[in-house]
Every structure is written in structure tokens, then in C-alpha cells.
C-alpha positions, 0 to 999 in steps of 0.5 A: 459497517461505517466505511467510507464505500464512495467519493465524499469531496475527495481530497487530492493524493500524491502517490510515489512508489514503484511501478512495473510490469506483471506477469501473471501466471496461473497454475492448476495443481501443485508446483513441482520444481524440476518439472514443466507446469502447464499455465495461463498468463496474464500480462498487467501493470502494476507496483505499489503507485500503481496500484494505489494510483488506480484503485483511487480513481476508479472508485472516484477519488483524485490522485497524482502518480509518481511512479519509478519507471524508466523511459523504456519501452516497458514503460512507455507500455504502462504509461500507454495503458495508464492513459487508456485507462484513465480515458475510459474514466474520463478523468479530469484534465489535471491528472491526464495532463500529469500522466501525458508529460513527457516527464512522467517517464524516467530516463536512463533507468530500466523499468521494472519486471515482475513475474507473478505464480498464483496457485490455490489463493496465494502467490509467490512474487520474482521481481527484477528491480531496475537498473539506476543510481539514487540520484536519476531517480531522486532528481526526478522524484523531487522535480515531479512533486515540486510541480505538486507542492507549488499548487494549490491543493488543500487537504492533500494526502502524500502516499509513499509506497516502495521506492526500490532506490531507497535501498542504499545505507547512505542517508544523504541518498534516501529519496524518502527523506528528501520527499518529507522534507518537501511536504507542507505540515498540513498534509496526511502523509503514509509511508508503506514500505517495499522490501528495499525499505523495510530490509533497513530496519525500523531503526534507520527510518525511524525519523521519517516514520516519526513524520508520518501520519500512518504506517502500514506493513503486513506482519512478516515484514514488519516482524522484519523491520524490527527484526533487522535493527536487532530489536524484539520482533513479537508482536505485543514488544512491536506494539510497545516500541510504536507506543513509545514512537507515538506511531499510527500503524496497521498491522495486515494480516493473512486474508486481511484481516489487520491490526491497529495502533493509534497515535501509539496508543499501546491501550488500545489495540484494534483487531479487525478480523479478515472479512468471509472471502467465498471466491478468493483468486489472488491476493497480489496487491491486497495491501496496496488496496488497504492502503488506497481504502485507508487514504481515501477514508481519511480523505485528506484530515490530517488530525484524524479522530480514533473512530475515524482510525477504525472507519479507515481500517474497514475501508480499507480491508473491503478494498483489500478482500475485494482485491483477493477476488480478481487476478492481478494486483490492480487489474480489475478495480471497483468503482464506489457502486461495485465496492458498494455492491461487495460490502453489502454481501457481508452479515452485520458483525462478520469480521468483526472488529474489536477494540482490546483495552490492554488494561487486562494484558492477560487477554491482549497478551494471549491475542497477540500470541495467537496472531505472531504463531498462527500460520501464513499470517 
């Protein structure tokens, strides 16, 4: 197990997605609908920069949010707590400026909502998205990481999670694309689409994934992202149409275990099993915990090696199975000792992970058909 567990001369992240606030509730026994439920409630923050935003500080890492939350009273609740957070972190004075801004907030949107049922290790998510036009949102999307882009960082990565506003068919009106026009070459970029992105299919984001360096999505909604551009949608013809791309990909998969494709290296594919998770509570941000463990593996190297690649991808699945052992999607982050502390439960070759030669396509086509048919993959 090769992952990075620790801060190794962190490269800075840029991270911009939504952001929200969670309601959590916590069921014992079955969801009967037409029935009243006894539960306990939990209130938290998150949404994928969020997420991504405090699982990298926590373990040490340097990281700038760009969050989509309105100067509301919601969102002067988030950012109230992001402060309070990042002051018990004794984060550095860059950052606590970044988020004490007065233009860390949006005005004239409605921050967003989100209620969470977990019952029995899964969840089932009701979002309320907020209330605002492309342009609000993209005028201060851009404005914010134009302050970024004129510093001085080195070895910068650039996190794009999901942007609610980018829900729109019109092209000129994609915050996404308006963000990657604005990226130096030299920086690690990774795109993780929410459900307003990926609902577009792949084939009207498909010149901006050929900017990225990595994508990642879990198997439902990648088989939706193929599925919504008319294309074939099993897994081996996915892998295929990312080859001819030449996209990165990670594939997430239930429990998080995930699949690999580097650089569209149709050849090779990596399959990481899901880590033995002996107290699972709820895997609400898991995938953002993967992606967050993916980018600070890399740290910032944009030419990453495919060793690298499978470092990342270990990484980021322990962040993700530790993320399944708390409640909320970022509520109770790991620093680097507690990460450290969680992988050393884990055998030597428990979630294995293996390399699939697609010389003998027998085997990788049977593989592949296991995953696409098994249940709650």
C-alpha cells in the first residue's frame, strides 16, 4: 500500500463546485412511505467544494475554495463555520483571508439545501439547487480565480466539481468552460461532474474533458453521461470511447472500490477492489473524499507517471472508505496521523489492486460484465 497518507511539500488546489447545507437524518429500520419515521438529525455543510475544501486541509494539504453559495443567511451559516474550522486548523493566513472576504459569498442567488436519509450504510439525497442565473454565478467564478491565477503558485491543481449552473445547453453560458480558458498549461486540472453537468452527456463536454487531466464520476453516472449522447453506455465500449479521447478516468464503484484508465490506455485497465469497511455508516461524499485523496497524490504534477496513476487511486479509495465510517459527507475529516492510523487496519493485499492487460480481452471482457451487472455498483 504505496499511497500518499501525509503533507509531502503540498502543492496549492483551486477547488470550485457547489456548496450547501445538509440535513442529515438517520433512520433505524425500513422506509415505509405513507408512514411517520422516528429519526435523529444532524445538520452539516457540504457540497463537493466543500468536501474537497476540508478533507485537504484537514490532512494538511493547501487548498482555495470557490464554493456556489449565496450571501444569504445559509450562506453566511457555511462560511461562519468554514472560518471556525479553519481557525481551530490554524491555517494559514492566505487561505483564512480567501474565505473572510467579503466576496467569498454570492449575492443575488439562494444558497442551497440539501436533505440527507441514511438508513443501513446508504443514502438517498434531495437537493434543492439555488436560485440564480449562469451569469451572477460565472461573473463571480471568474472574478475569484482571476485573484488566484495572478499569484504566484507553482505546481497548482485546479478541482472543478459540480457547478449547478452549468446546467444550461448554451455554450457561451458554460461557467466550466469559461474557468479552463483561464488556466495556465501547466496546471493539474480534474473535472468531477455533479448531476447538472453529467445529465448533458459526454458528448457536450467532451472538449473540455480533452483539457483535463483526470475525470472521475461513479458508474451510474458515467453510464449516464454516455447514455444521455446516444452512445453505448457498457462498460468495456466506455473504456474504448475514453481511449480514443486519451482520457485519464476513475471509474468509482460501490463500497469504493474503482476503475482506472490512463491517459486512455484502453491496454491497460486498473481495477482496485473496495477496501474490507467493518463499521460502514454512510457513504454520502465518499466520491468527493476519493477525488480530494486523487489530487493530493498528485500534488500538483501535471505529467503524472501510470505508477503514480495507481498511487493516486489508493489514496484516494482510503479517503473514500474512511469517509464511509463517519456521518455527513465532510463532517468528521481525517488529519494525515488519522488516515495513517485507518490504513494500517488493512492486511497486505486486502483490496487488491490489479492491472488487466486487454491483450487477453476474454478476461477483461468478462470483468467488465461482472461490474456493469452486479448490484448497487
Amino acid at each position: 500500500m504505496n499511497g500518499l497518507t501525509s503533507k509531502i511539500a503540498s502543492a496549492p488546489v483551486i477547488i470550485i463546485g457547489s456548496g450547501n447545507l445538509e440535513n442529515i437524518l438517520t433512520l433505524e429500520g425500513k422506509v415505509r412511505l405513507g408512514q411517520k419515521h422516528l429519526v435523529s438529525t444532524h445538520e452539516l455543510i457540504g457540497g463537493s467544494c466543500i468536501n474537497y475544501f476540508l478533507r485537504m486541509v484537514t490532512a494538511g494539504f493547501e487548498a482555495f475554495p470557490i464554493p456556489q453559495i449565496g450571501k444569504d443567511d445559509l450562506g453566511f451559516q457555511i462560511q461562519a463555520r468554514l472560518i471556525q474550522l479553519c481557525r481551530q486548523m490554524d491555517l494559514n493566513d492566505t487561505i483564512m483571508d480567501f474565505i473572510l472576504s467579503p466576496d467569498f459569498l454570492i449575492p443575488g442567488i439562494q444558497t442551497a439545501q440539501a436533505t440527507i436519509i441514511v438508513h443501513e450504510g446508504r443514502r438517498t439525497i434531495f437537493s434543492k439547487m439555488h436560485s440564480a442565473g449562469p451569469d451572477v454565478v460565472s461573473k463571480h467564478t471568474v472574478e475569484r480565480l482571476g485573484t488566484l491565477t495572478t499569484s504566484a503558485f507553482k505546481k497548482t491543481s485546479l478541482m472543478i466539481g459540480h457547478v449547478p449552473s452549468d446546467r444550461t445547453r448554451q455554450r457561451e453560458d458554460c461557467i466550466t468552460r469559461q474557468i479552463l480558458s483561464m488556466v495556465p498549461s501547466d496546471w493539474l486540472v480534474s473535472i468531477n461532474p455533479g448531476p447538472s453537468q453529467y445529465q448533458l452527456g459526454v458528448s457536450y463536454w467532451e472538449e473540455e474533458l480533452r483539457q483535463a487531466d483526470i475525470i472521475q464520476l461513479n458508474l451510474f453516472e458515467i453510464k449516464t453521461f454516455f447514455g444521455n449522447s446516444g452512445l453505448p453506455n457498457a462498460l468495456s465500449q466506455i473504456i474504448d470511447h475514453l481511449a480514443k479521447m486519451s482520457i485519464t478516468a476513475i471509474i468509482t464503484l460501490n463500497k469504493f472500490g474503482a476503475i482506472g484508465i490512463y491517459k486512455g490506455n484502453k491496454k491497460q485497465v486498473v481495477i482496485a477492489d473496495p477496501l474490507p469497511i467493518q463499521n460502514l455508516v454512510d457513504p454520502t461524499g465518499a466520491g468527493d473524499a476519493f477525488a480530494a485523496g486523487v489530487i493530493c497524490t498528485l500534488n500538483g504534477k501535471k505529467s503524472f507517471s501510470f505508477d503514480e496513476f495507481i498511487a493516486a487511486i489508493h489514496t484516494g479509495r482510503l479517503w473514500a472508505s474512511h469517509a464511509c465510517t463517519t456521518l455527513g459527507a465532510s463532517g468528521e475529516c481525517p488529519n494525515a496521523a488519522q488516515i495513517s492510523r485507518f490504513e494500517k487496519r488493512f492486511l497486505e493485499g486486502q483490496g487488491s489492486i490489479t492491472i488487466y492487460d486487454q491483450a487477453n480481452d476474454c478476461e477483461v471482457f468478462n470483468m467488465l460484465g461482472k461490474i456493469d451487472y452486479a448490484p448497487d455498483s
